[in-house]
N, C-alpha and C positions, 0 to 999 in steps of 0.2 A: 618054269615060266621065265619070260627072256625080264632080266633087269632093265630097267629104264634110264636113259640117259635122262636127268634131273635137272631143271634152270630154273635158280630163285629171280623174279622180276618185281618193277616197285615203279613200274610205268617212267622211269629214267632215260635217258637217253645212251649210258649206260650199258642201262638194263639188256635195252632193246638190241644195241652190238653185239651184246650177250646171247639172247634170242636165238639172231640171225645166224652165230655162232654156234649153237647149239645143235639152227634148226640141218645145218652142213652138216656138223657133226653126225645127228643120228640117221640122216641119210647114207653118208660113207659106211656106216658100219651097220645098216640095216637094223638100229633100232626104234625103239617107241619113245616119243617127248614124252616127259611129264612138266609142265610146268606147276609153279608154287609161288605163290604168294605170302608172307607174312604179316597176318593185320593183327591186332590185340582191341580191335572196337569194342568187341563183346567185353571188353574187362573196363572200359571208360563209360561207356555208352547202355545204360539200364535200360530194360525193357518200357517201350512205353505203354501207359494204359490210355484209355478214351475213343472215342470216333478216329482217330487216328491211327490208333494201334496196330493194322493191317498193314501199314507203311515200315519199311524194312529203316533203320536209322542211316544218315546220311554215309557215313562210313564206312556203313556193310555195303551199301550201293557204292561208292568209290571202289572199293576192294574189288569186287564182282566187276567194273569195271575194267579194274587193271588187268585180270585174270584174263575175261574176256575178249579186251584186246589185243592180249599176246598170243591167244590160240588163232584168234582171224591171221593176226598179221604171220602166223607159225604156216601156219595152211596156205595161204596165198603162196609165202615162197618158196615150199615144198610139197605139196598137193599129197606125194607118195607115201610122205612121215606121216604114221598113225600117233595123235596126238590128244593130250587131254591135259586138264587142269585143277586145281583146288586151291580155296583159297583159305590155308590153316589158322586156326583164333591162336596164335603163340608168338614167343618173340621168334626174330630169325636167326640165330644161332640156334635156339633149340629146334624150330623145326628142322632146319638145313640137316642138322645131326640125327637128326630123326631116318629124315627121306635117307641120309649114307648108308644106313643096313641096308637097304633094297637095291639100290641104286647102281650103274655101274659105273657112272661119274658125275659128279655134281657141279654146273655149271655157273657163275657168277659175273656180275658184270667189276668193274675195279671202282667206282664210287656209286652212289647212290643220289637224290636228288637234294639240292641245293648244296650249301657250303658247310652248315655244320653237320649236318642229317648225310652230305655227302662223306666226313672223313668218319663219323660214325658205322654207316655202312661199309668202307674202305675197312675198318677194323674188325668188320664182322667176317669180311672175305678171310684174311691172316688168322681168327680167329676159330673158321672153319675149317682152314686147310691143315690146321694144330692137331686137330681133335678127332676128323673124320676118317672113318673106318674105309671110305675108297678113298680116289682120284679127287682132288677140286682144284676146275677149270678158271683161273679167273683171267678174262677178257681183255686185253689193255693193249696199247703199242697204234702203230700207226697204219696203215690201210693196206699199205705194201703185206705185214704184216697177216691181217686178218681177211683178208683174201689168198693166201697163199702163194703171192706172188712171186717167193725166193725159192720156192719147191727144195723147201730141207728143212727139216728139224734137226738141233739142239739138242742134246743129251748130255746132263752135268753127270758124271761118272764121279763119286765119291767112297768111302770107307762100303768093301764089300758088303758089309751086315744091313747099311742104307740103300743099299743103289740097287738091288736084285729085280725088285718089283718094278723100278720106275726103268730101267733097262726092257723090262718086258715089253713093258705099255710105249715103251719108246719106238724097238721093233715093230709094232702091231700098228701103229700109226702110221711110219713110215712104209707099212707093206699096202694100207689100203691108201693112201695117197700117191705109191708109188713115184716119194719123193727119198733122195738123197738127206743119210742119216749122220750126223757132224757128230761126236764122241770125243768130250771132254774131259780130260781129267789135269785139273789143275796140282801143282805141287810147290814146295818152299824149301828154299835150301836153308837149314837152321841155324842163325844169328851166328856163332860160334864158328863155323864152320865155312864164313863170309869173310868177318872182319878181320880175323887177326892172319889168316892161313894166305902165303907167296901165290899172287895169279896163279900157277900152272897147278898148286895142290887147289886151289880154290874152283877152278876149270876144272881135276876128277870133280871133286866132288858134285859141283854142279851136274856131270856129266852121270854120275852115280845114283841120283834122286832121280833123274831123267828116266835114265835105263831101268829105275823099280817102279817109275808110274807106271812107262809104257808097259812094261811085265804085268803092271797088278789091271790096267785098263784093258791089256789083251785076256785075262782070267775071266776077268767082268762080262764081258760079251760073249764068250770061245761057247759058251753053251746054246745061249739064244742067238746067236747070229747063225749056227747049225739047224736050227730050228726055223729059220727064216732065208733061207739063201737067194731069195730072188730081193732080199734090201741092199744097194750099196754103203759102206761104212768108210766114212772118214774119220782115223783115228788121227785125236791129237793131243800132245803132253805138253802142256804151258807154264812156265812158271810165275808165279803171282799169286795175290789171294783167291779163291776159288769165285767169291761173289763179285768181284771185277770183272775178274776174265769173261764168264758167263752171260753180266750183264750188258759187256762192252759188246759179245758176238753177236746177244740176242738181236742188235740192228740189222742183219743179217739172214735171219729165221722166220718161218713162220708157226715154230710152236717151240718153247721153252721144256725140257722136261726135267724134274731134278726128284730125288729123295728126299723120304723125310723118316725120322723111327717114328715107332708106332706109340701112340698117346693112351696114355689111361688116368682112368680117373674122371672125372667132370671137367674139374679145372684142367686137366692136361698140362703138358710142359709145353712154352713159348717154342713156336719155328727157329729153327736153325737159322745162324745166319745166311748163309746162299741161298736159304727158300725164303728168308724175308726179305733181302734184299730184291731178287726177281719177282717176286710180288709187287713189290713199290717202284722199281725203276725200269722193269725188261722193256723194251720196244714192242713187244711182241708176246700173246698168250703167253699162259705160264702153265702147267701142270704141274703139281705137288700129288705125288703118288708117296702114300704110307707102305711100312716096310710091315709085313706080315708081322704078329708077335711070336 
């Protein structure tokens, strides 16, 4: 059975970017929406008794709402996308992690509605993207962006053991957009080896960290980019912190892709830095693909 691209919604406006994002998404890659909902009504809101009791409570009618009106608005802008909906009784971290086993990537918008309930939600996204067993999409950047109007994605290229999966998913995007694929790998020349060492030994060196990214970035791709030869790659070795460089290109992009290791546990270990920084600041989508265990 084909996995479902996944989008959690909260009727936000947001949310709805997210959506519309989603609804491209599983059209390019010929799969099925699921959207999702997370309501906890049922844990606030007791059964009623009396002449009234056939009436659903007000907030299971809100929920059923929100659901509903994302499968209309789903369907209008993609007619072809086979789509459906639920609207889960649990918080939304647990559910999100829930839908991850099934799922082939899980969709998000970057806040949620209003101002506190929005940075709430904003840490639920970070919070999902830690912990979950595939991809999570979260939505953000500016229109250029989420329309695909710079026809390239972004690949943060990092420590082999991180980067393998999100290199896959990076090719695989680039091949069904049949857009130009940017391949980053940032590096630092170490403190030591700066300050105290005469320009021309401090130029090797510089020149020495250069020559093992590009070596360890050309490793990174030499398998999957054989496995994909109709994506063009632009390979490039930056120096600086990784979550600058990436965030600074993201203007540039229209999808962000980076690693992350793989989480265990419930509580999970917090996102890396260059995956939380691109979460909070990219111009542009983000993908956070986890590294197989």
């Amino acid at each position: 059975m084909e996995r479902p691209l996944v989008v959690g919604v909260d009727g936000s406006d947001p949310a709805l970017r997210a959506l519309d994002w989603a609804v491209d998404e599983a059209a390019l890659h010929g799969l099925p929406l699921r959207i999702v909902h997370a309501s906890t009504w049922e844990h606030y809101e007791p059964p009623e008794s009396g002449p009234d009791a056939a009436e659903p409570p007000g907030e299971q009618v809100l929920a059923e709402a929100v659901a509903g009106a994302a499968v209309e608005r789903a369907r209008c802008r993609r007619a072809d996308v086979e789509v459906s909906a639920e609207v889960l009784p649990e918080e939304a971290v647990d559910a999100l992690l829930r839908e991850a086993h099934y799922a082939y990537a899980l969709v998000l918008g970057s806040r949620g509605r209003g101002e506190v309930l929005g940075r709430l939600l904003g840490s639920v996204g970070v919070a999902v993207a830690a912990r979950a067993r595939c991809p999570v999409a979260v939505v953000r950047g500016d229109r250029a962006g989420l329309v695909g109007s710079h026809r390239s994605i972004l690949l943060g290229v990092g420590e082999p053991a991180k980067s393998a999966e999100a290199v896959r998913f990076a090719f695989r995007e680039a091949e069904a957009r049949g857009c130009l694929l940017k391949a980053v790998r940032a590096w630092r020349c170490p403190a030591h080896e700066r300050s105290d060492d005469p320009p021309l030994l401090a130029a090797q060196a510089q020149s020495y960290h250069d020559k093992q990214a590009a070596e360890q970035l050309d490793a990174a791709l030499a398998e999957t980019a054989a496995e994909h030869p109709a994506v063009t790659v632009r390979r490039t070795t930056v120096e600086g912190p990784a979550h600058k460089v990436l965030v600074h290109r993201a203007a540039a992009a229209d999808l962000l892709v980076v690693g992350a290791g793989h989480r265990h546990g419930h509580f999970g270990l917090p996102l890396g830095r260059v995956a939380h920084s691109a979460l909070c600041h990219a111009d542009c989508p983000v993908v956070v693909v986890p590294e197989r265990a």
